[in-house]
N, C-alpha and C positions, 0 to 999 in steps of 0.2 A: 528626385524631388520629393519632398517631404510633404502628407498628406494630411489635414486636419480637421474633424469634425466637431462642432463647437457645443458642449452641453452644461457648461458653469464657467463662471470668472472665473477660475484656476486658466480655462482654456483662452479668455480673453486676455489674459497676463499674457501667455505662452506664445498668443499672437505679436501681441509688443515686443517681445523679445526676439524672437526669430523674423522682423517685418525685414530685416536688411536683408534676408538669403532666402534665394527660390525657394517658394511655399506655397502650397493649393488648400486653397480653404472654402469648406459646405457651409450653405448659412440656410438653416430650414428650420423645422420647427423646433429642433432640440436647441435651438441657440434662439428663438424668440422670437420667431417670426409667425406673422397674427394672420390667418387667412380667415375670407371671409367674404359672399356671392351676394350684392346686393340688386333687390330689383324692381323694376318699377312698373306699374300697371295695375289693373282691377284685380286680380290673381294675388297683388303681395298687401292691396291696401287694405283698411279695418276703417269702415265698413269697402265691400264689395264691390262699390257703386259710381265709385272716381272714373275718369276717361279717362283712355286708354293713354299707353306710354307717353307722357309728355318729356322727357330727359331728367325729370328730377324723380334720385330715389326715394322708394316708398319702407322697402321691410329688407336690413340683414338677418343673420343666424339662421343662413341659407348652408347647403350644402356644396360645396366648391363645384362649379358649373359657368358654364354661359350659354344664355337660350333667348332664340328673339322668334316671335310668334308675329307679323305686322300686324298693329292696329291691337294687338292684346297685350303683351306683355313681353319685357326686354327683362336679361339677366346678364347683369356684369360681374365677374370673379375679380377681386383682388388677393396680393400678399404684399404684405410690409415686410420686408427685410431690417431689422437693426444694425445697425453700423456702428455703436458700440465696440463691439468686439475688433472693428477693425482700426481703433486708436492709435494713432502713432506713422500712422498707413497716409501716405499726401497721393495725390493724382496721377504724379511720377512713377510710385511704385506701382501701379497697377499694370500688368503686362497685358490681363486679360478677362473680363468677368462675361459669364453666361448663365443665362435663364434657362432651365430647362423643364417645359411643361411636359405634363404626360397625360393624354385622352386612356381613359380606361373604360369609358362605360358609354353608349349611346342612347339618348333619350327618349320617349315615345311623345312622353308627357308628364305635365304637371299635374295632372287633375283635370274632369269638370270643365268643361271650356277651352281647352289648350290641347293641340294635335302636333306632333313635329313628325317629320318623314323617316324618321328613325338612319339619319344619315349624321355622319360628324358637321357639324360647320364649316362652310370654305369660302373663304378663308375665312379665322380668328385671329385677329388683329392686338397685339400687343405694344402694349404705352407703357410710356413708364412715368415717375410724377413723384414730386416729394412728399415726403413720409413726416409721419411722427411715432409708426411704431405699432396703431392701433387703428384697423380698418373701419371706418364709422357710413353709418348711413352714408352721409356727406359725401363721402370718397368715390359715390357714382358717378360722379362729374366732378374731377377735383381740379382747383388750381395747378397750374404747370403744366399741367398732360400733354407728354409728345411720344408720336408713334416711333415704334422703333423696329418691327418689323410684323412679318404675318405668317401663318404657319397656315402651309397648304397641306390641310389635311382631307382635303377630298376621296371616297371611296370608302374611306372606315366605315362600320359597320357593328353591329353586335356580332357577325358574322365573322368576320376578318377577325375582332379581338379575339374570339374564341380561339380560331386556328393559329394566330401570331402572337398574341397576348399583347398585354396595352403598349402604345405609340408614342415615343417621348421625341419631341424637338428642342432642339436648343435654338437661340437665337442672342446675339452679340450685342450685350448693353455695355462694352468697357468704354465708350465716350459720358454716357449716362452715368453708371456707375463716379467715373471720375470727375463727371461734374458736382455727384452730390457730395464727396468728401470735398471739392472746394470750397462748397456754399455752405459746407457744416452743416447738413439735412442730419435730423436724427438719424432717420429707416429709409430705407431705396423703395421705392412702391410700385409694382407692378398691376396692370391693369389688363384685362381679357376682356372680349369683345365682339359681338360678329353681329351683324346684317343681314344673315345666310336667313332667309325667313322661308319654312319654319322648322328648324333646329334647333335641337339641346343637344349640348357635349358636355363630360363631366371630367374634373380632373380630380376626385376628393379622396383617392387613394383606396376607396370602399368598389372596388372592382366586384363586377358578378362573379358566378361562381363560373369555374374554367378558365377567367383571365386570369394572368401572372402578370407581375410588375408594376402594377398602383403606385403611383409616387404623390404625393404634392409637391408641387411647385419648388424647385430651390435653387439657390446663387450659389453658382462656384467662381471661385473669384483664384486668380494661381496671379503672385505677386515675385519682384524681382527688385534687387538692387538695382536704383538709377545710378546709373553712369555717371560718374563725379566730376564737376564742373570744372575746365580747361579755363583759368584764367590769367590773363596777361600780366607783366611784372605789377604794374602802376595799381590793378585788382588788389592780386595779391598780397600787395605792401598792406593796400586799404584795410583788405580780410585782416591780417595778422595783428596790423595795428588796432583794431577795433576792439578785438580779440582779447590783444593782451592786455590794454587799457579799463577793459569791465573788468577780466577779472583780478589787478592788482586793485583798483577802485574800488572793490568786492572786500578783498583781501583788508585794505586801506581802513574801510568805514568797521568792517567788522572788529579790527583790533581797536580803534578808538571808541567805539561803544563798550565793551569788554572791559576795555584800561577806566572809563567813567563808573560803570557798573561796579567792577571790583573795588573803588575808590567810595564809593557808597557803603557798599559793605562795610567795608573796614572801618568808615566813620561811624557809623550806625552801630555795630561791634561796639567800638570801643566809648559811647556817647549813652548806653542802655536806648538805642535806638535815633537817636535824634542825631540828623546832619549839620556838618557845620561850613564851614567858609574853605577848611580845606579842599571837601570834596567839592565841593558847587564850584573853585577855582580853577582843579584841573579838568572837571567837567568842561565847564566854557571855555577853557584852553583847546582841549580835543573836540569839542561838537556844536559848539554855537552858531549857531548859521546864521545868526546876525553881526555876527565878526568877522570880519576878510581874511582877520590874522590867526584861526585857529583850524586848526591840524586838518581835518576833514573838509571844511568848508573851502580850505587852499584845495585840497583835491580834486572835488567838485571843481573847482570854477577850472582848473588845470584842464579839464578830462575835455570837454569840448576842442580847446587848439590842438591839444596835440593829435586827436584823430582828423581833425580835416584836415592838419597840416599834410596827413595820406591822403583823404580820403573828399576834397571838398571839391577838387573837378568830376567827383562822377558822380551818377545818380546810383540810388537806392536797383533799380533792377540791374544797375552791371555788377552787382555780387552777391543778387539772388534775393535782394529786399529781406534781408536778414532781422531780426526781430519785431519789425513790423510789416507786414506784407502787403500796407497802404499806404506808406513813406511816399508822398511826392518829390520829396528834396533831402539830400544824404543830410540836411540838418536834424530833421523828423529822427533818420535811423540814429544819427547821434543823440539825438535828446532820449530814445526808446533805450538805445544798450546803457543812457550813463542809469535812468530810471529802474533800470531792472538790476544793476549791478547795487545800486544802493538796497531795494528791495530783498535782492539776497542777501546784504549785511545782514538788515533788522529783522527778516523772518528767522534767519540763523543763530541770532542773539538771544530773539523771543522766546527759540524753542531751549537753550541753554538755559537760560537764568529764571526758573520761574517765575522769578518778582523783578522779572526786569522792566516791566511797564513802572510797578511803583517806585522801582528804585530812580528812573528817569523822571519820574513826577515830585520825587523829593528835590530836584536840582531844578526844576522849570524846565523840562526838556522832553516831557512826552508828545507834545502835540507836533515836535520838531520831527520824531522819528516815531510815525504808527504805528510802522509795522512789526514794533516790538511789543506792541500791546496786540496787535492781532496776527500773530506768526502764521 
C-alpha cells in the first residue's frame, strides 16, 4: 500500500491520480491544516471582568490544549483538515479515516486564578463538525457538531510522559469523514473537549523536556477502489446508450461549430474581412436552433428519444444518478448528459479558435452557443 504525505499541489495532483488504487494519505499541517485552542471565560476575555464560561468563545491563538476549570474557564482545541487534496475521492472510496490525537504535556495552570490537578482529562471527548479550513473564534460552538468518540486518557501524568513519552489515540471518523466529501464541506473539522474539572491536557506538539513523540493532531485517511457496479441487462443497455449518445452529440455539435467557424474565416479571408450570405447560409444550415431543419438542432431534438427509448422505465439511482446526482426522474439525467455534451462542443471550439466568439457573432449565432465565448 502506497503511503503519502501531502506538502504542495504537485502532492494534491498525485492524489487525483492514484484515488482509484489503495492509498494511505496524512493530512496535517504540511498540507494545510489550521489548528487552533479557543477559550472562554475571564482568563481569555479583555477586559478580565466577564462571568465565567458561558459556552460562547471569548480569545483564539491559544496553544493546542483543552482545559476546563468549573465556573472559571473552559478551553476547546480544534483542527480544520482541508479536503482539497482529496479531489476526485466520492464517499465510496474511503475504506477508512482516523483521527489521531497525542497528549504530550499535562497542565498545572493558566496563570493567576486557575488550578488543574495536574492529571490528563477523562475523558476528552471529540466531535467532529464542518469546516471551511480556518479555525475562528466562532468554531467553539460550531454548527453541525457531532460526537464521534472519547479518548480515556485517565492516569497520565507529567510523570507517566516522562517514563513512556507522549500518548497518541486514534479514533474512527470514516462515517464523518464520508459524509463531508458528500456535502462538498471544504475542511473536516475536529473538535476537543472535556468536563473533567480541573484539567489541562495539551496536544500542541511543544512537549517538555524528556518527553518524545509531540505530534498535532492528523487524518490518515487509507482509500481503495469501489467495487464496480453489478448491473442488469435493461441498466446496462441504459449506461451504454446514455453513453454513447453524449459523446457522438459531443462529437456532432463540435464538428458543426468548426464547419460554421471555418466558413467564417474564409469569408472574412477572402471579403478583407467582411462576411457574406455564403457563410451566414451554411452557418444557419449547421447551427440555427431556431430551425428543426438544421444539422445540430436535428441532433439535439434526436438525442432525448433515443436514450429513453433505453433508459425511460428506470430511475436515475438504478445507474448510479449519473451526471446529476439530484435527478428525480431519468428525464433530469437526460436533459443533464445531452447539456454537458453540448457544453463540451462549445468549451472545445472556444479553446481552439481564438475568435471563435466573434466569428459566431458575425452570423447572429453567439448568444445561441456561450460557451464559445467562455470556454
Amino acid at each position: 500500500m502506497t503511503r503519502f504525505r501531502f506538502t504542495s499541489l504537485t502532492a494534491a495532483l498525485l492524489l487525483a491520480a492514484t484515488a482509484a488504487h489503495a492509498a494511505t494519505f496524512v493530512l496535517d499541517g504540511d498540507s494545510g491544516a489550521d489548528y487552533d485552542a479557543v477559550g472562554d471565560g475571564w482568563f481569555f476575555a479583555d477586559p478580565q471582568t466577564v462571568p465565567p464560561p458561558d459556552g460562547v468563545g471569548d480569545l483564539g491563538g491559544n496553544d493546542l490544549a483543552v482545559a476546563y476549570q468549573a465556573g472559571v474557564v473552559e478551553l476547546r482545541a480544534m483542527a480544520e483538515f482541508p479536503l482539497a487534496a482529496l479531489g476526485g475521492l466520492a464517499a465510496g472510496d474511503i475504506q477508512s479515516a482516523t483521527l489521531t490525537v497525542t497528549i504530550d504535556d499535562v497542565l498545572g495552570t493558566f496563570g493567576p486564578g486557575t488550578t488543574f490537578d495536574s492529571t490528563a482529562a477523562d475523558p476528552i471527548v471529540v466531535f467532529a463538525y464542518p469546516a471551511d479550513g480556518t479555525v475562528a473564534v466562532s468554531d467553539f460552538s460550531p454548527a453541525g457538531l457531532v460526537e464521534v468518540g472519547q479518548l480515556a486518557s485517565g492516569g497520565i501524568t507529567d510523570v507517566t510522559l516522562a517514563g513512556a513519552g507522549a500518548v497518541a489515540f486514534d479514533v474512527d471518523v470514516t462515517a464523518e469523514l464520508q459524509d463531508a466529501l458528500t456535502n462538498g464541506d471544504a475542511a473536516f473539522g475536529a473538535l476537543l473537549a472535556t468536563l473533567d474539572s480541573p484539567t489541562g491536557t495539551s496536544f500542541d506538539a511543544t512537549s517538555p523536556p524528556g518527553v518524545a513523540g509531540g505530534a498535532l493532531p492528523n487524518l490518515t485517511v487509507v482509500t481503495g477502489p469501489a467495487a464496480p457496479p453489478v448491473l442488469g441487462s435493461a441498466k446496462l443497455a441504459c449506461q451504454r446508450q446514455l453513453g454513447k449518445q453524449a459523446t457522438k452529440l459531443a462529437a456532432s455539435g463540435q464538428k458543426a461549430l468548426a464547419g460554421c467557424l471555418d466558413a467564417v474565416l474564409r469569408d472574412a479571408s477572402k471579403n478583407a474581412g467582411l462576411v457574406g450570405p455564403s457563410a451566414e447560409s451554411k452557418c444557419a444550415k449547421l447551427l440555427d436552433l431556431a430551425d428543426p431543419t438544421a444539422k445540430h438542432t436535428k441532433a439535439l431534438g434526436k438525442f432525448d428519444g433515443k436514450v429513453l427509448a433505453k433508459c425511460g422505465a428506470l430511475t436515475p439511482a438504478a445507474i448510479g444518478s449519473p451526471c446529476d446526482a439530484g435527478a428525480a426522474t431519468i428525464e433530469d439525467t437526460v436533459t443533464c448528459a445531452r447539456d454537458e455534451a453540448q457544453d463540451a462542443a462549445e468549451s472545445l471550439v472556444g479553446s481552439l479558435y481564438a475568435s471563435g466568439c466573434t466569428l459566431l457573432a458575425a452570423v447572429g449565432l453567439d448568444d445561441d452557443y456561450p460557451g464559445v465565448c467562455t470556454p
